[in-house]
CHARMM-style PDB file with segment names, atoms N, HN, CA, C and O in Angstrom:
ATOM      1  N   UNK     1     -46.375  15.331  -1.454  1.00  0.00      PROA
ATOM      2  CA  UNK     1     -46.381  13.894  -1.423  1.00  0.00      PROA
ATOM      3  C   UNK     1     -47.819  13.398  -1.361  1.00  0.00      PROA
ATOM      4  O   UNK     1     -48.791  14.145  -1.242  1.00  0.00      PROA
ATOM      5  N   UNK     2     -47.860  12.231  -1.442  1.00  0.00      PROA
ATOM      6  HN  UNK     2     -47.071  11.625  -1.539  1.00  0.00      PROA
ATOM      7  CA  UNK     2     -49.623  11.615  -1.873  1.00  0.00      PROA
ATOM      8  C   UNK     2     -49.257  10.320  -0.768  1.00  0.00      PROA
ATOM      9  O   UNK     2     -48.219   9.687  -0.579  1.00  0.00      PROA
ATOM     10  N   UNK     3     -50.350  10.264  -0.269  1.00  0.00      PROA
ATOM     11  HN  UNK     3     -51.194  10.778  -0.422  1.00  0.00      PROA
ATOM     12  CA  UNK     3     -50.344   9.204   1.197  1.00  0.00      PROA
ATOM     13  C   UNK     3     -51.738   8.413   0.983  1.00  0.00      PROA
ATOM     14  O   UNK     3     -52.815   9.009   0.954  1.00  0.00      PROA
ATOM     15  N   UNK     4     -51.604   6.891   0.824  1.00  0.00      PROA
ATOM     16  HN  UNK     4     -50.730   6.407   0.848  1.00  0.00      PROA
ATOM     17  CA  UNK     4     -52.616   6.566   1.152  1.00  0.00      PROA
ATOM     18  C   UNK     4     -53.121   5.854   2.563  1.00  0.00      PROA
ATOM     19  O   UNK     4     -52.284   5.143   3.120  1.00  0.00      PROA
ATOM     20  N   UNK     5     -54.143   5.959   3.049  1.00  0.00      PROA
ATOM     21  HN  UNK     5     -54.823   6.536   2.597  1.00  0.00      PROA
ATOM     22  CA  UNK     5     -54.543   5.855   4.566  1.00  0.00      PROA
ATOM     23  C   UNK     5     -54.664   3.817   4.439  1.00  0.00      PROA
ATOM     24  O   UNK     5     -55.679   3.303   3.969  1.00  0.00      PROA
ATOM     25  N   UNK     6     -53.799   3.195   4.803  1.00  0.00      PROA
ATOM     26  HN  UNK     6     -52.975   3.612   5.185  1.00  0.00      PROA
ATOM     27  CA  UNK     6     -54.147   1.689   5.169  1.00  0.00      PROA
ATOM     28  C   UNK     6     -54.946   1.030   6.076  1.00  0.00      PROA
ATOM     29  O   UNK     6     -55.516  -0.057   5.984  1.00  0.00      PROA
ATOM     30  N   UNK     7     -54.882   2.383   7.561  1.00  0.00      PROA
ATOM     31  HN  UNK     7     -54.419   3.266   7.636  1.00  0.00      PROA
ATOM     32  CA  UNK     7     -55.509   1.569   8.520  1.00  0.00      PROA
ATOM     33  C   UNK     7     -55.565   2.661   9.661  1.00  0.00      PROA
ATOM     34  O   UNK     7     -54.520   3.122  10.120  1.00  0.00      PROA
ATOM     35  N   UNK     8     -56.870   3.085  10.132  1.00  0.00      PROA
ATOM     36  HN  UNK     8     -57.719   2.711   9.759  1.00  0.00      PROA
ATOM     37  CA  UNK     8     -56.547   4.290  11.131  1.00  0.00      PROA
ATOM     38  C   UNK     8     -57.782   3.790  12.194  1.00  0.00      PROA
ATOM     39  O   UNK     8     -58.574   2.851  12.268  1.00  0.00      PROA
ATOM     40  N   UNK     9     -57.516   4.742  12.797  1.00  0.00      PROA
ATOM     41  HN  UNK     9     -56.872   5.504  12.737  1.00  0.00      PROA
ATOM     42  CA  UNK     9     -58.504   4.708  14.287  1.00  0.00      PROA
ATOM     43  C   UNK     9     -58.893   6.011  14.929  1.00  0.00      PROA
ATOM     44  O   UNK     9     -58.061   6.424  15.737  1.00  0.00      PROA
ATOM     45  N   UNK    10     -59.492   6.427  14.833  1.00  0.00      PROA
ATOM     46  HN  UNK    10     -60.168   6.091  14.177  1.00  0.00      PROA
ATOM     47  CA  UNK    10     -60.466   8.014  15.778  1.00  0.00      PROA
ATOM     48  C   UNK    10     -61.063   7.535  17.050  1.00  0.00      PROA
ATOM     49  O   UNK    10     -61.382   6.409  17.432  1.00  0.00      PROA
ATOM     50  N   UNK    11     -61.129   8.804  17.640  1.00  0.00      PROA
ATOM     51  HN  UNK    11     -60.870   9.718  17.330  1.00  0.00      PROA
ATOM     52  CA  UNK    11     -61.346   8.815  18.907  1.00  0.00      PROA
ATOM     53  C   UNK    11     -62.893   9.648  18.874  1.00  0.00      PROA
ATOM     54  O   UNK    11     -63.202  10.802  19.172  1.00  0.00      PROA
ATOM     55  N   UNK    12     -63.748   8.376  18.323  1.00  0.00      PROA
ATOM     56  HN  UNK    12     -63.497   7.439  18.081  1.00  0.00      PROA
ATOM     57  CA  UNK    12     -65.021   9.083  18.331  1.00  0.00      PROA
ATOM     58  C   UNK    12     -65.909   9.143  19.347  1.00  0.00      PROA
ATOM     59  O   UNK    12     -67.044   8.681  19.227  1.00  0.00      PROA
ATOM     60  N   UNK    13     -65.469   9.725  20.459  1.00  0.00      PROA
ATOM     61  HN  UNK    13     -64.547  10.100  20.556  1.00  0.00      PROA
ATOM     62  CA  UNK    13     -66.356   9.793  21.743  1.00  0.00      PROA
ATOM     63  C   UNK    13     -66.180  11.501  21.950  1.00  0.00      PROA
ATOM     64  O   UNK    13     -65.108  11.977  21.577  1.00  0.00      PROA
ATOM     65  N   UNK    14     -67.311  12.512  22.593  1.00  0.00      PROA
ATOM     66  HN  UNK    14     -68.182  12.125  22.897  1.00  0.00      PROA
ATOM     67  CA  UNK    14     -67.023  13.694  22.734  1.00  0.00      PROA
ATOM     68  C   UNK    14     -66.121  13.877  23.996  1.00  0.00      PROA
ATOM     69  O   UNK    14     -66.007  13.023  24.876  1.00  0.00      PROA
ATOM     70  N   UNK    15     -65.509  15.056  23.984  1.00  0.00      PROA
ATOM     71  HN  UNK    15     -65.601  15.750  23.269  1.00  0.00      PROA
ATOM     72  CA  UNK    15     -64.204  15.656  24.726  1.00  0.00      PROA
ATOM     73  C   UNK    15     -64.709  15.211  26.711  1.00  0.00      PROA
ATOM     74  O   UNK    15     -63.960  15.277  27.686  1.00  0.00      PROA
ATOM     75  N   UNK    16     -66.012  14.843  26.679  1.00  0.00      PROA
ATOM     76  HN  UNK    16     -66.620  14.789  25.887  1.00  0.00      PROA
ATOM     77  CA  UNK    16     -66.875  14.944  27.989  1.00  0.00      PROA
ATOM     78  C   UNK    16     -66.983  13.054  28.213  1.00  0.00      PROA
ATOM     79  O   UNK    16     -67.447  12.441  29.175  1.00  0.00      PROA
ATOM     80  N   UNK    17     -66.518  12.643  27.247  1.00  0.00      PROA
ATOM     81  HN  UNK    17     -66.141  13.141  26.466  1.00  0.00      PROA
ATOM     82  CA  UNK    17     -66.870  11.171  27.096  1.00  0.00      PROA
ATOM     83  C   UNK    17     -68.393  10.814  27.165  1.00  0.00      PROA
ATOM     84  O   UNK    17     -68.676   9.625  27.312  1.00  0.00      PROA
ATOM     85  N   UNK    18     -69.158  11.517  27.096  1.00  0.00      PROA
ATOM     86  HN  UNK    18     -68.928  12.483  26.977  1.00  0.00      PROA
ATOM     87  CA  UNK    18     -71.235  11.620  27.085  1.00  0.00      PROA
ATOM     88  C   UNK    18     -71.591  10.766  25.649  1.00  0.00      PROA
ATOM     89  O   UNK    18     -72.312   9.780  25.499  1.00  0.00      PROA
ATOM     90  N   UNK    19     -70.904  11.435  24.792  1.00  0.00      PROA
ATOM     91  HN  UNK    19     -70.317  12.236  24.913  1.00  0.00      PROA
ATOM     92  CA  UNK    19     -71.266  10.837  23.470  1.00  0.00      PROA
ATOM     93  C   UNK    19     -70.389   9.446  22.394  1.00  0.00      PROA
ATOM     94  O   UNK    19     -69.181   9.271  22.552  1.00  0.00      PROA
ATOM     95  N   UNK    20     -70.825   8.975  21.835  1.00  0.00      PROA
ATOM     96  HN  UNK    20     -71.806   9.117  21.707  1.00  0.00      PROA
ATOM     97  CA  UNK    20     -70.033   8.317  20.761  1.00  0.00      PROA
ATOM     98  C   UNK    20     -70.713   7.857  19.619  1.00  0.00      PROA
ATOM     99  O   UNK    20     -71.779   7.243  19.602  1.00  0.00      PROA
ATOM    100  N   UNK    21     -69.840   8.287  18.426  1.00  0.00      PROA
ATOM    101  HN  UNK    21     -68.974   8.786  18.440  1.00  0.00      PROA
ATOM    102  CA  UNK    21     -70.461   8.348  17.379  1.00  0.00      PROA
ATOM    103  C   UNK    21     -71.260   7.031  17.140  1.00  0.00      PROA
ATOM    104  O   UNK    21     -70.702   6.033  17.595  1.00  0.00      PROA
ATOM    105  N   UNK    22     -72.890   6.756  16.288  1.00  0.00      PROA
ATOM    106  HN  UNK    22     -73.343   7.567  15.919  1.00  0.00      PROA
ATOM    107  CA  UNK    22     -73.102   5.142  15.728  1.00  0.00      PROA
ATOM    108  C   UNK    22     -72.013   4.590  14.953  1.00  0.00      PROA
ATOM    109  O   UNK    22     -71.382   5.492  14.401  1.00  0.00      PROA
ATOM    110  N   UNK    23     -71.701   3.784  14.786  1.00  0.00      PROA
ATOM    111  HN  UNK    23     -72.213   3.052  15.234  1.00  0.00      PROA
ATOM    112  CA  UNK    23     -71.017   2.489  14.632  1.00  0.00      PROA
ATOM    113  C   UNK    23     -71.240   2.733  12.535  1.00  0.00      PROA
ATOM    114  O   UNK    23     -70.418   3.129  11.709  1.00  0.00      PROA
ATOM    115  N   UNK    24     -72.347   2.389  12.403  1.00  0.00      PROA
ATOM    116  HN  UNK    24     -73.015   2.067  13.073  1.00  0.00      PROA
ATOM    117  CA  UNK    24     -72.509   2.909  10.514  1.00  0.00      PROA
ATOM    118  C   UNK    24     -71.799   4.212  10.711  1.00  0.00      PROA
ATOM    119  O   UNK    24     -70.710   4.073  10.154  1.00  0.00      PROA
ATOM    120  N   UNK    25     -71.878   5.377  11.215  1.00  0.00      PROA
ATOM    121  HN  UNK    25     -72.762   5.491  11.668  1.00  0.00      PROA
ATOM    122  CA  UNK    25     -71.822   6.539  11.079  1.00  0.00      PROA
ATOM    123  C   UNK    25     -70.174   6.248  10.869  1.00  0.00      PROA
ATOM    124  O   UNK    25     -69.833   6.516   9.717  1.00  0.00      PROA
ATOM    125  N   UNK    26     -69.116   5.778  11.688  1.00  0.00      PROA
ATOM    126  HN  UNK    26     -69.393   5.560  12.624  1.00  0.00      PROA
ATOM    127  CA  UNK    26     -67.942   5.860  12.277  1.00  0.00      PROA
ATOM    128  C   UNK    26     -67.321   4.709  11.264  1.00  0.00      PROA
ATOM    129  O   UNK    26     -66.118   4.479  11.143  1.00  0.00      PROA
ATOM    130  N   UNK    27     -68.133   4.194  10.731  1.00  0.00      PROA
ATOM    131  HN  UNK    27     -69.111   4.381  10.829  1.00  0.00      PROA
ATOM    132  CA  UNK    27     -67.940   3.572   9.419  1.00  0.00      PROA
ATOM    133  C   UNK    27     -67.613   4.163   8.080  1.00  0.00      PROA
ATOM    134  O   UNK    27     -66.587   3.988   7.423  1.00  0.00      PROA
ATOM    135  N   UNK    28     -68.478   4.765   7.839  1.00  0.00      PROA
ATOM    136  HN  UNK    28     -69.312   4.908   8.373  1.00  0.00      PROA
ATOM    137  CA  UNK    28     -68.710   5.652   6.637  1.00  0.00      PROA
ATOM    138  C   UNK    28     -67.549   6.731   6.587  1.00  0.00      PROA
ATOM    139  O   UNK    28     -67.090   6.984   5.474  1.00  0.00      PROA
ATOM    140  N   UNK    29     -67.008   7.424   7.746  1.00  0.00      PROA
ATOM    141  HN  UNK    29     -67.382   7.219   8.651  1.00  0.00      PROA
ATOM    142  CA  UNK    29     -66.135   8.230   7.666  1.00  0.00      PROA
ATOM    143  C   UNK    29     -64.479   7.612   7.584  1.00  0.00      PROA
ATOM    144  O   UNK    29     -63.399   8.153   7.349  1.00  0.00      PROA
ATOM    145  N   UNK    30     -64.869   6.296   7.886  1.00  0.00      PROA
ATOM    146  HN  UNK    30     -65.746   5.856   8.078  1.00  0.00      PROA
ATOM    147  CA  UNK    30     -63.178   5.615   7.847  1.00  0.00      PROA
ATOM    148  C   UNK    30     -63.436   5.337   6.133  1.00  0.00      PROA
ATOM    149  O   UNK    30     -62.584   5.675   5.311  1.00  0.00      PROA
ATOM    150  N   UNK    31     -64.608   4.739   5.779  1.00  0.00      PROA
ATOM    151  HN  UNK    31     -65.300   4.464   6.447  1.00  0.00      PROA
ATOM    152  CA  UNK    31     -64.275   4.668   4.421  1.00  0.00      PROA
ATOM    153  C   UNK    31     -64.321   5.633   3.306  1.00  0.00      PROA
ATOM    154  O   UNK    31     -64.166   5.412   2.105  1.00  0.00      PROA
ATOM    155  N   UNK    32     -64.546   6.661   3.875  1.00  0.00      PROA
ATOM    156  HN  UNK    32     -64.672   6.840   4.850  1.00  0.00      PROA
ATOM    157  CA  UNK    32     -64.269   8.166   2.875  1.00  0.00      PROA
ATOM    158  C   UNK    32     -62.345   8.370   3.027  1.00  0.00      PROA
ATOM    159  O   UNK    32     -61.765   8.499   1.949  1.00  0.00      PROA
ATOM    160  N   UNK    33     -61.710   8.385   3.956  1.00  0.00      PROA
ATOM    161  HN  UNK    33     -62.181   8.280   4.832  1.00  0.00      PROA
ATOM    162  CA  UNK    33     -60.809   8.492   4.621  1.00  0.00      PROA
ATOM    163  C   UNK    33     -59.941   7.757   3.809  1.00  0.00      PROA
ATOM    164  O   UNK    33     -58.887   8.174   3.329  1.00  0.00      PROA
ATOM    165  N   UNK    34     -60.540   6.390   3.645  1.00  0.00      PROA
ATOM    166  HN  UNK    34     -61.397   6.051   4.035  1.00  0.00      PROA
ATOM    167  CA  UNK    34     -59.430   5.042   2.843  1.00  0.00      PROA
ATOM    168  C   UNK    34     -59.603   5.119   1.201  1.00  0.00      PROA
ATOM    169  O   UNK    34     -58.836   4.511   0.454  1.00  0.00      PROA
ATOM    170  N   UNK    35     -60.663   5.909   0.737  1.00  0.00      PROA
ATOM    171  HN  UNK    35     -61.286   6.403   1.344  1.00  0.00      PROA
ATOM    172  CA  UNK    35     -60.973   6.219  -0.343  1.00  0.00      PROA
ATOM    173  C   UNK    35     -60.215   7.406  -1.330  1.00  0.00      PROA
ATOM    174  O   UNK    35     -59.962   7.638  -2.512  1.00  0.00      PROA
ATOM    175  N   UNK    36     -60.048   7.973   0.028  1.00  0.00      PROA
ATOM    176  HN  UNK    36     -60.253   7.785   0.988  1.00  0.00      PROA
ATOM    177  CA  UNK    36     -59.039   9.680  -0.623  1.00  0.00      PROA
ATOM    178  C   UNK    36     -57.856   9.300  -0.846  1.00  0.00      PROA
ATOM    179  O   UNK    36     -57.466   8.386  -0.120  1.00  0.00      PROA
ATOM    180  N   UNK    37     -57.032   9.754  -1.729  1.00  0.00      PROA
ATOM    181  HN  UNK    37     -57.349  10.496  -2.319  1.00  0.00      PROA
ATOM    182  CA  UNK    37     -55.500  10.107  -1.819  1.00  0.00      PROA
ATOM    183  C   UNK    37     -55.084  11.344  -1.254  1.00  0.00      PROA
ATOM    184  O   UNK    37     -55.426  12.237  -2.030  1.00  0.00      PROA
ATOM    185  N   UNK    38     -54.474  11.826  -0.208  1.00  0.00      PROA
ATOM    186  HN  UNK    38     -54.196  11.101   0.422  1.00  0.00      PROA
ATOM    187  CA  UNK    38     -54.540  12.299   0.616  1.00  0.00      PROA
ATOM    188  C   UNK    38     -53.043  12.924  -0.399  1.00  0.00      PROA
ATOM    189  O   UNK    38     -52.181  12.210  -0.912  1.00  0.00      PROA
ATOM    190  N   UNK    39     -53.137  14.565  -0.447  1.00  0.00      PROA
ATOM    191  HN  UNK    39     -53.837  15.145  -0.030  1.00  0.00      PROA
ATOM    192  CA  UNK    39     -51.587  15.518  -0.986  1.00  0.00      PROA
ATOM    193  C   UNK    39     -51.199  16.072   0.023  1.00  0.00      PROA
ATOM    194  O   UNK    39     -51.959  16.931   0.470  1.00  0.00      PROA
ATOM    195  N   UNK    40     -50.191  15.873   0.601  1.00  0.00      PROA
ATOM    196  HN  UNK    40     -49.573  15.175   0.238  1.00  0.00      PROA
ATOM    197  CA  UNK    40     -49.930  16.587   1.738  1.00  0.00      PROA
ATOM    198  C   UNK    40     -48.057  16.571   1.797  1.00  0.00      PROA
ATOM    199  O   UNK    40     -47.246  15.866   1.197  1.00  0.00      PROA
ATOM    200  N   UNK    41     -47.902  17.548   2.681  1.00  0.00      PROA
ATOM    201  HN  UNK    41     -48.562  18.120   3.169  1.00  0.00      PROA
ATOM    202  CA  UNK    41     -46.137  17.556   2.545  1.00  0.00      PROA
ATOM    203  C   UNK    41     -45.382  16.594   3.486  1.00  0.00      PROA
ATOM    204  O   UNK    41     -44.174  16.362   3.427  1.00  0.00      PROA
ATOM    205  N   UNK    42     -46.388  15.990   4.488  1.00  0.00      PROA
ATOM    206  HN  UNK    42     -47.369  16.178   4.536  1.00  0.00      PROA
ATOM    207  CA  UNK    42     -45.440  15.180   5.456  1.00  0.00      PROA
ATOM    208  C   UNK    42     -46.919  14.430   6.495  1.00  0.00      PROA
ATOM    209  O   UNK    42     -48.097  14.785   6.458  1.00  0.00      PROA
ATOM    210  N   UNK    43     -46.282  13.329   7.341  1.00  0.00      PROA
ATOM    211  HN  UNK    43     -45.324  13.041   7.370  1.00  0.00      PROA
ATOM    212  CA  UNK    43     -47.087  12.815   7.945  1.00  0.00      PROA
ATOM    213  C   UNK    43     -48.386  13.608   9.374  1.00  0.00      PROA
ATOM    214  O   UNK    43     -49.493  13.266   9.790  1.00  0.00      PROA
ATOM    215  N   UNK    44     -47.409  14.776   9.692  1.00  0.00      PROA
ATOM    216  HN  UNK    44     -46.509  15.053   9.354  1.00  0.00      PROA
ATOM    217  CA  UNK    44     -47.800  15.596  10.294  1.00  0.00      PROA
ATOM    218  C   UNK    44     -49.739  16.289   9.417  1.00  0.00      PROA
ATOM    219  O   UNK    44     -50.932  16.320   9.716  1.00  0.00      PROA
ATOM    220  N   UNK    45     -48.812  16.690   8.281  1.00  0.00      PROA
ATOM    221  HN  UNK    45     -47.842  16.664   8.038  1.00  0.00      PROA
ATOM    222  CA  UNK    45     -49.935  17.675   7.700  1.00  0.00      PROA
ATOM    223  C   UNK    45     -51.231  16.414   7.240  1.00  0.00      PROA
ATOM    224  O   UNK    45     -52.425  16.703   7.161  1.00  0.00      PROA
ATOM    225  N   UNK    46     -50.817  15.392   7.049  1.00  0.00      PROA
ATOM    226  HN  UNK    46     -49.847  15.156   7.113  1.00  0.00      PROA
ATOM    227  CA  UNK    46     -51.680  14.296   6.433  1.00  0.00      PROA
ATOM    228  C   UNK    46     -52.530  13.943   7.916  1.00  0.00      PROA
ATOM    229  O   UNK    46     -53.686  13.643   7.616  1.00  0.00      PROA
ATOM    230  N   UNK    47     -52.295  13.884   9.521  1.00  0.00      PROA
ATOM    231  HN  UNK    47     -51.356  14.127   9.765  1.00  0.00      PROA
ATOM    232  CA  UNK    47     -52.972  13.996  10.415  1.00  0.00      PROA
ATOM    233  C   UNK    47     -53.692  14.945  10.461  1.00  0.00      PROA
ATOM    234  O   UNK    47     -54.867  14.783  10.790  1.00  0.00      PROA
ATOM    235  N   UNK    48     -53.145  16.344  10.110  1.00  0.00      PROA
ATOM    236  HN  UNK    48     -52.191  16.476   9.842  1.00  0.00      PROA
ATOM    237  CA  UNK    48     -54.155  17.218  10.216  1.00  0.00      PROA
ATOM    238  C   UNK    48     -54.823  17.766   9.391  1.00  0.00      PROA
ATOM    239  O   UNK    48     -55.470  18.752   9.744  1.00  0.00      PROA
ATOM    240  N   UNK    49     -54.877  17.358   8.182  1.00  0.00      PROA
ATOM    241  HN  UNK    49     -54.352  16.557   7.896  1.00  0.00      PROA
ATOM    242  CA  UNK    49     -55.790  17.160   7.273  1.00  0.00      PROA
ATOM    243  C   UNK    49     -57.132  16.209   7.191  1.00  0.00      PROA
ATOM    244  O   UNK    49     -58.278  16.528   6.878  1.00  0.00      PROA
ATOM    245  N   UNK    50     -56.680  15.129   7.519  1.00  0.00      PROA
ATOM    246  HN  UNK    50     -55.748  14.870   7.774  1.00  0.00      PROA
ATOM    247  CA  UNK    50     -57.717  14.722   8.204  1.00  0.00      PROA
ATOM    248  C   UNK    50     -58.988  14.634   9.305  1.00  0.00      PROA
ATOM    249  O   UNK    50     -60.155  14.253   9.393  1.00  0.00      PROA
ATOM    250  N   UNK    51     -57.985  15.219  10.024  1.00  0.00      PROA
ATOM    251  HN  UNK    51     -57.037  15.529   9.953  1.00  0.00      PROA
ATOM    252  CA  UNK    51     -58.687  15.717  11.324  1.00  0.00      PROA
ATOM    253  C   UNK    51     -59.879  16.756  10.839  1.00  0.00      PROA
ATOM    254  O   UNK    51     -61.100  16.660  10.962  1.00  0.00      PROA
ATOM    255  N   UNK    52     -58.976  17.892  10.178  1.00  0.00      PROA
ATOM    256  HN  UNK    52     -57.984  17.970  10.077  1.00  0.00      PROA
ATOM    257  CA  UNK    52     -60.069  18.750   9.412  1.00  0.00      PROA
ATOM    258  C   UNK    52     -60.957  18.290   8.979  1.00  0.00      PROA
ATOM    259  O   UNK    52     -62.051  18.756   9.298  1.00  0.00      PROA
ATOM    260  N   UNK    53     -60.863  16.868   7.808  1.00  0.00      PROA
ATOM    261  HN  UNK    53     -59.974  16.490   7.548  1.00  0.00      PROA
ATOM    262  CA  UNK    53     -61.888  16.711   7.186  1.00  0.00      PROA
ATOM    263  C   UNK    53     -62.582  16.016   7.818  1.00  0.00      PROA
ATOM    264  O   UNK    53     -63.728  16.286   7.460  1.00  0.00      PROA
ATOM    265  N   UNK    54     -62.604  15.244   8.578  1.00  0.00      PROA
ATOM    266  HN  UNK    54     -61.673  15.024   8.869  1.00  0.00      PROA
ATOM    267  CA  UNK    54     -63.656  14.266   9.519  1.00  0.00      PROA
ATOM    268  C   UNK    54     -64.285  15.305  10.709  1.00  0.00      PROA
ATOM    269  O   UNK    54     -65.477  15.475  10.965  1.00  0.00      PROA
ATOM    270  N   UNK    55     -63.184  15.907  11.314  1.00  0.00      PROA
ATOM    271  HN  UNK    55     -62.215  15.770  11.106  1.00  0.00      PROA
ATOM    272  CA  UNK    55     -63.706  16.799  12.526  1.00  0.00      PROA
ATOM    273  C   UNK    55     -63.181  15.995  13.787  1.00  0.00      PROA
ATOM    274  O   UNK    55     -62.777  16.600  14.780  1.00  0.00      PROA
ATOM    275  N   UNK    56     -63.201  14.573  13.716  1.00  0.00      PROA
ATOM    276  HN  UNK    56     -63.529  14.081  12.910  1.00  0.00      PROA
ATOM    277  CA  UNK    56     -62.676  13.565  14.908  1.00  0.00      PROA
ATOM    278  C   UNK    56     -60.685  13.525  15.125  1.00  0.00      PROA
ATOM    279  O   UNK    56     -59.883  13.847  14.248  1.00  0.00      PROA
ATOM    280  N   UNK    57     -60.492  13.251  15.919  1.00  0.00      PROA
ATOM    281  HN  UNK    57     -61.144  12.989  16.632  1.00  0.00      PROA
ATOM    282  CA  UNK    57     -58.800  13.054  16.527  1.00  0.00      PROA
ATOM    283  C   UNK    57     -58.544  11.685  16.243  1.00  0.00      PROA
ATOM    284  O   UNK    57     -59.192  10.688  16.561  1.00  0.00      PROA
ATOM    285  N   UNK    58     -57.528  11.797  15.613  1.00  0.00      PROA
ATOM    286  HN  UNK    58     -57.002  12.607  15.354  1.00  0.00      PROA
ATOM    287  CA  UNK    58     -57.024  10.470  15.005  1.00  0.00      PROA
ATOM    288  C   UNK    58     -56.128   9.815  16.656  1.00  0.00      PROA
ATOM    289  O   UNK    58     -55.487  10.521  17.434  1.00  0.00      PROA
ATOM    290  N   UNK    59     -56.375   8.321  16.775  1.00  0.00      PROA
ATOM    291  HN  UNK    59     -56.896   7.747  16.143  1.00  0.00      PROA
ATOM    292  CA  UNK    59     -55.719   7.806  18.156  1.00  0.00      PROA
ATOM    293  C   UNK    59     -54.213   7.210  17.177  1.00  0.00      PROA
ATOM    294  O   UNK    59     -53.121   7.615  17.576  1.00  0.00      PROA
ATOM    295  N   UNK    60     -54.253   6.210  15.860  1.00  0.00      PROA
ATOM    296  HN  UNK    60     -55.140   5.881  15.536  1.00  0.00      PROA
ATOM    297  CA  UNK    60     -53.415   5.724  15.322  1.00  0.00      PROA
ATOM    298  C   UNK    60     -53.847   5.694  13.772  1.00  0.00      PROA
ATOM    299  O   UNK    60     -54.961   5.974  13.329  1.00  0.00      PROA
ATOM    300  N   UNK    61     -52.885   5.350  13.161  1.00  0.00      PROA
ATOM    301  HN  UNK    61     -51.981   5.122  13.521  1.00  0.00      PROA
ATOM    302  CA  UNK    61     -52.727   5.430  11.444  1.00  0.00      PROA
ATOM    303  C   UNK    61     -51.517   5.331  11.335  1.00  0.00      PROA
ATOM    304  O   UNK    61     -50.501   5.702  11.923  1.00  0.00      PROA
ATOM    305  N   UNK    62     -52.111   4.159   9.564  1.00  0.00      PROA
ATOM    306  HN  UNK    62     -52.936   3.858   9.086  1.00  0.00      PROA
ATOM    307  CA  UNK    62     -50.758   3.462   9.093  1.00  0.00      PROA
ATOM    308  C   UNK    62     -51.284   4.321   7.437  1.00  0.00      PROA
ATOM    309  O   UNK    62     -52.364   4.859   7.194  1.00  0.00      PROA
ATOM    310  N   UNK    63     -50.357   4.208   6.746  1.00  0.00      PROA
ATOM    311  HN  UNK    63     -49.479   3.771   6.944  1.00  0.00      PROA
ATOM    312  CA  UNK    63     -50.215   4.591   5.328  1.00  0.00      PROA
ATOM    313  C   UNK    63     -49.071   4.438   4.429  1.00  0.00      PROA
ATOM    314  O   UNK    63     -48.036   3.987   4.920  1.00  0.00      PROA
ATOM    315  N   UNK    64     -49.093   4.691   3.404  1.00  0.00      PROA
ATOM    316  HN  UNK    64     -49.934   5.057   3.005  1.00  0.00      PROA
ATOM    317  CA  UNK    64     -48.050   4.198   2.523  1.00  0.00      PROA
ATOM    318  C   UNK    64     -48.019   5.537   1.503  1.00  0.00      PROA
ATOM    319  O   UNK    64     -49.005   6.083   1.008  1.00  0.00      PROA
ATOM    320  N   UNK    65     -46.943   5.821   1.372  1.00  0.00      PROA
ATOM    321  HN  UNK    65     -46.142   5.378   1.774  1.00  0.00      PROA
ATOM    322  CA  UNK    65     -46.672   7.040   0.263  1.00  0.00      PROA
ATOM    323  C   UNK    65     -46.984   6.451  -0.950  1.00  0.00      PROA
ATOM    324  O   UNK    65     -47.006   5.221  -1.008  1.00  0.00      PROA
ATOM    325  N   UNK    66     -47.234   7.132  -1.949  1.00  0.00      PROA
ATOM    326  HN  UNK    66     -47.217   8.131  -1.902  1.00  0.00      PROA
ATOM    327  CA  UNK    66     -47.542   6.590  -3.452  1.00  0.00      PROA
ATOM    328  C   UNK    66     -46.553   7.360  -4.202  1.00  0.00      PROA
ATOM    329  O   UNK    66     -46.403   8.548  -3.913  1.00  0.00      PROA
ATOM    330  N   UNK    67     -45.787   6.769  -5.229  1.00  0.00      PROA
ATOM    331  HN  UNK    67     -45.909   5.804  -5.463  1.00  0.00      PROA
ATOM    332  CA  UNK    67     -44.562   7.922  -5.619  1.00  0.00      PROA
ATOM    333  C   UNK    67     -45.062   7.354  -7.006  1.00  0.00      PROA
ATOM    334  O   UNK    67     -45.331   6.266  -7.516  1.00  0.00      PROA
ATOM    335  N   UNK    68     -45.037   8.804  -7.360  1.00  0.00      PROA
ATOM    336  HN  UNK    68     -44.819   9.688  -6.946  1.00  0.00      PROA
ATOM    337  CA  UNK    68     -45.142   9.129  -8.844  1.00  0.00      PROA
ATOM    338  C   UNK    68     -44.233   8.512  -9.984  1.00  0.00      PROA
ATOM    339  OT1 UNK    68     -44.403   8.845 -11.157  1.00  0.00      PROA
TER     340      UNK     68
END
């Protein structure tokens, strides 16, 4: 299935709460994110696909399937 990302949110602070990503930085990665068409088999794998590709923990996300 093909998912596109409408509207998400990361939890860009480190596991220690010490750090948080800049603001451009945490930008740039939501709009790579809203840019992809995301192939994945279910909403599950489309979280953790992401996760992979950013490296950050998603808190919420909305999306819409795209059907062929």
């Amino acid at each position: 299935m093909q998912f596109q990302v409408t509207e998400i949110e990361f939890d860009f602070t480190t596991d220690d709460g010490e750090y948080e990503l800049q603001p451009s930085k945490q930008e740039q990665i939501i709009n790579k994110v809203y840019d992809n068409i995301w192939e994945v088999d279910d909403e599950e794998d489309l979280t953790d696909a992401i996760t992979d590709y950013t490296g950050w923990c998603i808190k919420s996300i909305d999306y819409r399937i795209i059907l062929k």
